[in-house]
ZAMARGU-4260 file (C-alpha; in steps of 0.2 Angstrom, whole numbers, plus 5000, padded with zeros to 4 digits):
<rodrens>
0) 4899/5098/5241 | 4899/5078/5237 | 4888/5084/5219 | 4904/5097/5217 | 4919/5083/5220
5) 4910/5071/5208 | 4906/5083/5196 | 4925/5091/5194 | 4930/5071/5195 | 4920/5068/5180
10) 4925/5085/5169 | 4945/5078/5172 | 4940/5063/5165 | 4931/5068/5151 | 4946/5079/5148
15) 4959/5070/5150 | 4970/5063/5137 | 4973/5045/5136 | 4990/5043/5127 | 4994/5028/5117
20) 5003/5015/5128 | 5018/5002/5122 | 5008/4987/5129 | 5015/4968/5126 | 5009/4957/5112
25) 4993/4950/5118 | 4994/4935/5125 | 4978/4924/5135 | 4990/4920/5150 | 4997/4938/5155
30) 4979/4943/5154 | 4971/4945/5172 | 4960/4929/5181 | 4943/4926/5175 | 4927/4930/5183
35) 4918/4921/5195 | 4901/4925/5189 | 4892/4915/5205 | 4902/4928/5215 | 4887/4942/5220
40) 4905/4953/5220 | 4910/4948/5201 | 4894/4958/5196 | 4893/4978/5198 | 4875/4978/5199
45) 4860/4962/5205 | 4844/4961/5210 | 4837/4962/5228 | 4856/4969/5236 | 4858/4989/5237
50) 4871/4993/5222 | 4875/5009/5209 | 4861/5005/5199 | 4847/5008/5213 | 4847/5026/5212
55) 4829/5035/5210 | 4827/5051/5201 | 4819/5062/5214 | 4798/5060/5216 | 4801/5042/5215
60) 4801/5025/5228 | 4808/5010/5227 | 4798/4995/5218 | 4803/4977/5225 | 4811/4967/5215
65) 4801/4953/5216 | 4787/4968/5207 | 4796/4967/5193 | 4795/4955/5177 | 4808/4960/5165
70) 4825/4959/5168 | 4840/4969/5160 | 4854/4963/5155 | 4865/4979/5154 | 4885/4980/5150
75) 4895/4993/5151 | 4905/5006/5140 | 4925/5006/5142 | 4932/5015/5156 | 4949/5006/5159
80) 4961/5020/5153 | 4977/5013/5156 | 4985/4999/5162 | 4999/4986/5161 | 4988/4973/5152
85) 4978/4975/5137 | 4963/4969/5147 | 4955/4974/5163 | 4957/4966/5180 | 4939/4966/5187
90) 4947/4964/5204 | 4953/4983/5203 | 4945/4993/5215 | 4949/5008/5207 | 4941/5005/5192
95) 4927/4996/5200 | 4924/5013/5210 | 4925/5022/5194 | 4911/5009/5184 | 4898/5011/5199
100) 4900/5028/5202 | 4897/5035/5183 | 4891/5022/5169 | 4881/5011/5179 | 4874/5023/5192
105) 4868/5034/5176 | 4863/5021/5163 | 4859/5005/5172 | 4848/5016/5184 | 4838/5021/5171
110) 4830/5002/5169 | 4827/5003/5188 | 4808/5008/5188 | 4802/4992/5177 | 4816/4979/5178
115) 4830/4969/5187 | 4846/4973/5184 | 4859/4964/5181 | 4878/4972/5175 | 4892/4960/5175
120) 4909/4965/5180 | 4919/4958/5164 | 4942/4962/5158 | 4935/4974/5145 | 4949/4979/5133
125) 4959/4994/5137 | 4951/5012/5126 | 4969/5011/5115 | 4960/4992/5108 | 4950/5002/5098
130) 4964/5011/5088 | 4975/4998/5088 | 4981/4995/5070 | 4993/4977/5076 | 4977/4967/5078
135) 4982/4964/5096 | 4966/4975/5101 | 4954/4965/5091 | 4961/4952/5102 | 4956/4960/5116
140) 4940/4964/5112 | 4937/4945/5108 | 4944/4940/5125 | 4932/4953/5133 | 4917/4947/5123
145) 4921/4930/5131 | 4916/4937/5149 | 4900/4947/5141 | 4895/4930/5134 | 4899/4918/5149
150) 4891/4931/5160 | 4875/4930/5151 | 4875/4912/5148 | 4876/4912/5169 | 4862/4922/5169
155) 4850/4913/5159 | 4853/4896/5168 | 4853/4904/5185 | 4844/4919/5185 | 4832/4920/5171
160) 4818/4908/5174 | 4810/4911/5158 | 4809/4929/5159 | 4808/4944/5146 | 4823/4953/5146
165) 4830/4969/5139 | 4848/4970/5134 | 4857/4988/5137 | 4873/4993/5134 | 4884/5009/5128
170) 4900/5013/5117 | 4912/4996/5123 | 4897/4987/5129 | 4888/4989/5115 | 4902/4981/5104
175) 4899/4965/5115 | 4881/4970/5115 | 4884/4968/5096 | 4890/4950/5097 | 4877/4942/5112
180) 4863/4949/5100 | 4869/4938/5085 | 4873/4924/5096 | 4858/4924/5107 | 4844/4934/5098
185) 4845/4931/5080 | 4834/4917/5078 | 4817/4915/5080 | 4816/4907/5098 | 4824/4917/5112
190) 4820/4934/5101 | 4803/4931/5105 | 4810/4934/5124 | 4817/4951/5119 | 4809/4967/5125
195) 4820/4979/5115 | 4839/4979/5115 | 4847/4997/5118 | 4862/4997/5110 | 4869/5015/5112
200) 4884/5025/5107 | 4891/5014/5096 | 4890/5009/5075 | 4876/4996/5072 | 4872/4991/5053
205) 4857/4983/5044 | 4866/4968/5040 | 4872/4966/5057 | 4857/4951/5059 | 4849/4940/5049
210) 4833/4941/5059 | 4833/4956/5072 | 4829/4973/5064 | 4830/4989/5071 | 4813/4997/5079
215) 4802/5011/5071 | 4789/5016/5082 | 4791/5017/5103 | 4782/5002/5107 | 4789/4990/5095
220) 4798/4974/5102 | 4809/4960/5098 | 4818/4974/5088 | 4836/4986/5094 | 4838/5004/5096
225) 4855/5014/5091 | 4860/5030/5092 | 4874/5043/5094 | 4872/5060/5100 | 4882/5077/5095
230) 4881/5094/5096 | 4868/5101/5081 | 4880/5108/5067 | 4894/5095/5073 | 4901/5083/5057
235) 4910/5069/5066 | 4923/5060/5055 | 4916/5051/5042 | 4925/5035/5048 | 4921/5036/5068
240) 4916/5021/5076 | 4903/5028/5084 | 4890/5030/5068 | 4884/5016/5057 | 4871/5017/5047
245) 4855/5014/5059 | 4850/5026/5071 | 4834/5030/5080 | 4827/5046/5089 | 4825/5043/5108
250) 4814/5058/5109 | 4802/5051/5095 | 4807/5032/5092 | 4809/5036/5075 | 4820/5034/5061
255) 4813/5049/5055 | 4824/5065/5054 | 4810/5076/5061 | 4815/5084/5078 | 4807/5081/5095
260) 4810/5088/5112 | 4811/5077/5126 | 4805/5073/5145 | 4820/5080/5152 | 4840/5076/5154
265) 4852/5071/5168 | 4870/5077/5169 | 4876/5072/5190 | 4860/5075/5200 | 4848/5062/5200
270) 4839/5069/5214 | 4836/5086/5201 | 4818/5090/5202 | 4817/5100/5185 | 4828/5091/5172
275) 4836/5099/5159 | 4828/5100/5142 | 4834/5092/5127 | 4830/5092/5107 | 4835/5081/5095
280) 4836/5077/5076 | 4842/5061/5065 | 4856/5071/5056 | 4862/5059/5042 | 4866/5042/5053
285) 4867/5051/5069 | 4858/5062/5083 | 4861/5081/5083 | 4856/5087/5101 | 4853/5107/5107
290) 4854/5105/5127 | 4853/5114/5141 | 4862/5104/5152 | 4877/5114/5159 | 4894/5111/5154
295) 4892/5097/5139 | 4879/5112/5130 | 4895/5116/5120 | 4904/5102/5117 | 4903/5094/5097
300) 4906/5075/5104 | 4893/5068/5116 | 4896/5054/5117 | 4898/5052/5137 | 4881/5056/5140
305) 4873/5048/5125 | 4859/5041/5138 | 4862/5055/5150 | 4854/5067/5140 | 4837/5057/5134
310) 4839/5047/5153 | 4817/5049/5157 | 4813/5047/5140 | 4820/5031/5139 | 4815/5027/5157
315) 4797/5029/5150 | 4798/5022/5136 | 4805/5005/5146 | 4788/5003/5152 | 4779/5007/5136
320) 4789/4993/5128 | 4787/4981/5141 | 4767/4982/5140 | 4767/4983/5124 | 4779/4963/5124
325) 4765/4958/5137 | 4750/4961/5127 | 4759/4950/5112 | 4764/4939/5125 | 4749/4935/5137
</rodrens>
């Protein structure tokens, strides 16, 4: 009964339509307060407390913590709809509800198995920032950036220690994701520090970095990972944000556009013993993806379960990468 209530809450909102809103003129002080990042509560997911991103997929137990060696940095995709402001309030319980329940209970999880997680709660900018032609959503998206970045700044002095990380995000995250990368990881010194990044479900370019280049093989490091996912036979718009011009196969960890079928998807149940299959193809600068997973099987945008659908793929190749950083790194 609960898996049937969360999986009809989920099908509204992926089909709901999120009409254009007359907001104000963006402005720094009618945005909500700022996070408190030594507040264990202005942070959706931490190490060693029970949170959304703890969930095991079924056959699997718990790993302490203090087991693991490699944290994960990991920021979420835009889930604040609507709203008065053109950036969220992290002190809405609503959306907080909404952030646990689906992006970071089904993407952060998947770094679980191999490393800490830790997932910010940061105003991310409202969906309309993205369409917005006035400049006032670029705005926004800068002032969300600004949490990503202070959130991560936080985390290196107080949390970090040293430690390899991994940096994760999807669609919104990824556009900060974008950003920390350049700022953090694209010099010499801390990219040495970096596992892998994956940056999913939205555009990433070549020339995004002066030193970071995307991965070729599945045990590459120091390098990012990009992709996003349609139906096969599916042309998005030639100008959609989502596709840039790198993209990598998370069935292979390729760049090739040969097709490769995968360890198994997720949609709602990560308790399901026999996942649902995927195959997928690099199409042009995109995935094309035949599924089995109900319901999303038919639909040409796939774009909310960019890592749904590759979810113990990517949870294996986690650990592949993270060996393969430690024999670089003994």
């Amino acid at each position: 009964m609960k898996y049937c209530l969360l999986l009809i809450e989920f099908i509204l909102f992926c089909w709901t339509d999120i009409p254009a809103q007359k907001l104000p003129s963006f402005q720094v002080h009618l945005q909500p307060s700022p996070p408190d990042y030594s507040l264990p509560e202005h942070w959706s997911a931490l190490p060693f407390r029970e949170d959304a991103a703890d969930h095991l997929p079924a056959g699997e137990t718990w790993i302490d913590d203090n087991q693991k060696s490699v944290d994960v940095f990991y920021i979420y995709p835009t889930l604040y709809m609507k709203g008065k402001t053109w950036n969220a309030d992290i002190q809405n319980k609503k959306l907080n509800q909404r952030i646990d329940r689906f992006p970071v209970k089904y993407q952060a999880s998947v770094f679980n198995r191999s490393a800490r997680v830790f997932a910010p709660r940061y105003r991310q900018a409202i969906i309309q920032s993205f369409y917005d032609t006035t400049g006032n959503g670029k705005l926004a998206l800068d002032f969300a950036y600004e949490d990503v970045k202070q959130a991560f700044k936080f985390y290196l002095n107080q949390y970090n220690q040293g430690r390899p990380i991994i940096i994760a995000s999807h669609s919104q995250g990824t556009y900060h994701a974008r950003r920390l990368l350049k700022d953090f990881f694209d010099i010499d010194s801390l990219k040495k520090r970096l596992v892998c990044a994956y940056t999913i479900g939205f555009q990433m370019r070549k020339n995004d970095f002066s030193v970071l280049t995307p991965c070729t093989d599945a045990t590459q490091t120091g390098c990012y990972i990009t992709w996003s996912t349609f139906r096969e036979g599916y042309e998005p718009p030639v100008n959609s944000k989502l596709i840039g011009d790198v993209c990598i196969n998370p069935l292979s960890w390729r760049i090739d556009t040969l097709p490769a079928e995968g360890r198994g998807s997720i949609l709602l149940n990560l308790k399901k013993k026999k996942p649902f299959k995927t195959k997928a193809k690099i199409h042009k600068s995109y995935l094309w993806v035949k599924t089995s997973t109900p319901i999303i099987q038919t639909w040409n945008n796939l774009h909310l379960v960019d890592i749904n659908l590759f979810w113990h793929d990517i949870r294996k190749n986690i650990e592949d990468r993270i060996k393969q950083w430690y024999q670089k790194h003994p």
